[in-house]
N, C-alpha and C positions, 0 to 999 in steps of 0.2 A: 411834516415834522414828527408825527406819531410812530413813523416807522424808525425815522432817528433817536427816538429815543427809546424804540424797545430795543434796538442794537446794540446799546450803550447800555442797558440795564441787564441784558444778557451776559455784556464783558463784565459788572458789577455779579453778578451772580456767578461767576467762572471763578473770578479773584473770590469770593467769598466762599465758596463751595473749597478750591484749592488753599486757603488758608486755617481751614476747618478741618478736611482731610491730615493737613499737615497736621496737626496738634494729636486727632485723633490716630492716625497709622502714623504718624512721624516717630514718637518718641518712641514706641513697641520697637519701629523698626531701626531706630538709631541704635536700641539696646542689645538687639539680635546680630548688626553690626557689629557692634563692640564685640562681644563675646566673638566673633566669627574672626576676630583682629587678634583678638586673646588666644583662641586654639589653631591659628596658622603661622603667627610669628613669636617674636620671644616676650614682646610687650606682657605688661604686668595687665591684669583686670581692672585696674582702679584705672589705670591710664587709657586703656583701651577704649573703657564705657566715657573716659573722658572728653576722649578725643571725638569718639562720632559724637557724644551728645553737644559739643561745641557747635560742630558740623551741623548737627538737625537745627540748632536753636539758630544760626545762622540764618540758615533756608526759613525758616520760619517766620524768624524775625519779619526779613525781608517779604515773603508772602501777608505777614498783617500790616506791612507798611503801602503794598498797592492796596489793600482795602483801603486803607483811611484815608489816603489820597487820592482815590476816587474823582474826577474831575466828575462836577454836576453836570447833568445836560444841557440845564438851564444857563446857567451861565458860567462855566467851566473852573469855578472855584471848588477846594476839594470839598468833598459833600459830609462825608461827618466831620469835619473840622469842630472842633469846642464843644462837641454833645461828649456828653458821659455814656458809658455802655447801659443801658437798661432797656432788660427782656422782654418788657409789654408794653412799649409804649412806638409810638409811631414814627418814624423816622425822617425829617426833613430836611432840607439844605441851608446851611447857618444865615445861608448870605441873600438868598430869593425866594426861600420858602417853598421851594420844589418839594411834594411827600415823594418818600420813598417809591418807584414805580409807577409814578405820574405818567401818564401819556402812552400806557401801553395799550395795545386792542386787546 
């Protein structure tokens, strides 16, 4: 079972690294789009930057939405369901009490 769940906390760690990313190089690069939208076709700059940043918060969205739905290992309900984000404290599963990383070698 320990190896099932360090495979699953890996795919947690993918979605959460990819959601991260995205926030962090997403918007840079939505803005660099836009502007690249802006100097190849006739679109105005407000419109341009508007449209990719649609575009990024889209993909975004969607990337912090497999984080939070997360299915636990434990018993495949989604794993932050009803916690609040906060930075220093320990993460566990609402519904079984799985910590964060449980069950890894």
């Amino acid at each position: 079972m320990s190896e099932q769940y360090a495979q699953q906390w890996r795919s947690y760690r993918r979605r959460h690294w990819a959601a991260s990313l995205g926030l962090l190089l997403g918007l840079p690069a939505a803005c660099l789009v836009g502007y690249l939208m802006f100097a190849v076709t006739d679109l105005a700059l407000g419109i341009a930057l508007t449209v990719s940043g649609v575009g990024w918060s889209c993909i975004w969205l969607w990337l912090c939405f497999r984080v939070t739905r997360f299915p636990c290992p434990g018993c495949s309900q989604p794993f932050l369901a009803g916690q609040e984000p906060v930075l220093a404290s320990t993460r566990y599963c609402s519904n079984c009490g799985l910590q964060l990383y449980a069950g890894e070698p």
